[in-house]
C-alpha positions in Angstrom: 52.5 -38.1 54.4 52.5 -36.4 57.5 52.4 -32.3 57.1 53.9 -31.1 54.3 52.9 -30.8 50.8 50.7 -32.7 48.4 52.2 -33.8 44.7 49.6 -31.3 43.1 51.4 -28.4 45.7 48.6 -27.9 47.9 48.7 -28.1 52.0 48.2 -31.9 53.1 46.3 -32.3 56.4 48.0 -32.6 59.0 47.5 -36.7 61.3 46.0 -34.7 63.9 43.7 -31.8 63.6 45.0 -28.5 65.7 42.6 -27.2 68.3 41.3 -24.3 67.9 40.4 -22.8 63.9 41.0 -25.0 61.2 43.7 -23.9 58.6 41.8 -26.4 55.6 37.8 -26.8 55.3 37.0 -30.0 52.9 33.4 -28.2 52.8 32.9 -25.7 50.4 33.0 -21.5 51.8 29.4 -20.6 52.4 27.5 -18.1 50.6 27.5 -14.2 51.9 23.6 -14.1 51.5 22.9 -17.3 53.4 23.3 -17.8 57.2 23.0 -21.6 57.5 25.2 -22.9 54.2 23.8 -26.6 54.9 20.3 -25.2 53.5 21.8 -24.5 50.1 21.9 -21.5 48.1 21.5 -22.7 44.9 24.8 -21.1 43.5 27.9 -22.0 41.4 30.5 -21.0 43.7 29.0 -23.8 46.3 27.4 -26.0 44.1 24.4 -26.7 46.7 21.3 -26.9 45.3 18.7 -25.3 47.6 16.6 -28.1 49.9 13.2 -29.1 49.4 11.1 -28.7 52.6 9.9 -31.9 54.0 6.6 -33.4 52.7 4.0 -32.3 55.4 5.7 -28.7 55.0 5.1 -28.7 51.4 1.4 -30.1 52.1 0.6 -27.6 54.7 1.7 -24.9 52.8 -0.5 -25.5 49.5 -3.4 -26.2 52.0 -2.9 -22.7 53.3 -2.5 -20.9 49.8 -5.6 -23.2 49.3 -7.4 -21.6 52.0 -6.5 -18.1 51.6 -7.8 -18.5 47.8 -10.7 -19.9 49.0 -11.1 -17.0 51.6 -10.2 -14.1 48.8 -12.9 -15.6 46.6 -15.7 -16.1 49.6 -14.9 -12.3 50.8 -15.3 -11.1 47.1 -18.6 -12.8 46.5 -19.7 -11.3 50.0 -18.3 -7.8 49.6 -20.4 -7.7 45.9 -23.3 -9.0 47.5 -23.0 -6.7 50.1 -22.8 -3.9 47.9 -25.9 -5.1 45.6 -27.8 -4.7 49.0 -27.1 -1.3 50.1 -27.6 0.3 46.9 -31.0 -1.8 46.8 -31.5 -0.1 50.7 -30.2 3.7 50.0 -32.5 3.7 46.6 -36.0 2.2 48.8 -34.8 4.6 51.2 -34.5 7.6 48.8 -38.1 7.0 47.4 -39.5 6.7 50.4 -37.6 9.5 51.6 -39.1 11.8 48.5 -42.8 10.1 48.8 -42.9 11.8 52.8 -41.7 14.8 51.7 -43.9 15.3 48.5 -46.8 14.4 50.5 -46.2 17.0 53.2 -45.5 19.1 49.9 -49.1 17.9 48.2 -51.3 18.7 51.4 -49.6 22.0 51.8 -50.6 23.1 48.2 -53.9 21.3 48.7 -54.5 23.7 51.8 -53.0 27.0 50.6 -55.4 26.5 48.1 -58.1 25.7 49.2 -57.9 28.5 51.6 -57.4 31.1 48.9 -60.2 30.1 47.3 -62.3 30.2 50.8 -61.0 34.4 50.9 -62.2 34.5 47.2 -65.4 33.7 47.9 -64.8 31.2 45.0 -67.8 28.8 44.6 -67.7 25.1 43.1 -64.8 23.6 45.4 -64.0 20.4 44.5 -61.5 18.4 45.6 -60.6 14.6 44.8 -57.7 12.1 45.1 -56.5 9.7 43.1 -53.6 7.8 43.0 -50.9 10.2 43.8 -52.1 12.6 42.8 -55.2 15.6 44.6 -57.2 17.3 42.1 -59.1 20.8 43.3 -61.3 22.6 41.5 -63.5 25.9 41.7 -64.5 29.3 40.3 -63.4 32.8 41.4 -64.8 36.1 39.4 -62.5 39.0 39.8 -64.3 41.1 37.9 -66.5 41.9 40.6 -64.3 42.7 42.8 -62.0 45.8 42.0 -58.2 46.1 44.4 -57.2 49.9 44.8 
């Protein structure tokens, strides 16, 4: 049959194909969401099924997620052990932060005592350290002495 119709009523193709745009596609319409209709959409309306990327592809692309698990779980492990660390460093440096400044603390009591004792004319000074710790004694009368 040249041009024409077919028995079922539909447009035969013509011996020749025009130049220029085709009037009949024997390939099904492609999709509106895909740009390449080869690749497959997966749909009814084509009935495509979508392509499986080559082997190596597929292979390279599980050894990534691979890695990138393998890198999530290795900067976890650091980031806690990280973590462990500095609190370990800000609560040595917080002790030894508080042990300066009590001792400044301890010798300044330990001389303001001392010397009001001294302007007492308190007698018996004693004075001992132990571990962490000064202890001063001596004895003052103020009955002697009578403040207007």
């Amino acid at each position: 049959m040249k041009g024409g119709t077919t028995p079922t009523g539909s447009p035969a193709a013509p011996a020749k194909w025009p130049r220029g745009r085709r009037r009949w596609s024997p390939r099904p319409t492609p999709c509106a969401g895909r740009a390449n209709w080869r690749d497959g959409c997966g749909c009814r309306r084509t009935g495509s099924r979508p392509r499986r990327p080559p082997r190596q592809a597929r292979l390279q692309r599980a050894a990534d997620d691979d890695a990138r698990a393998r890198l999530a779980e290795e900067r976890e492990r650091v980031r806690a052990d990280l973590e462990a660390r500095n609190r370990e460093r800000v609560a040595r440096l917080g002790q030894d932060g508080l042990r300066a400044v009590n001792g400044v603390l301890a010798t300044a009591y330990q001389r303001a005592l001392l010397d009001f004792a001294r302007q007492h004319g308190a007698t018996g000074i004693r004075q001992e350290e132990s571990d962490g710790g000064i202890d001063i004694e001596f004895e003052i009368d103020f009955d002697d002495k009578t403040e207007n």
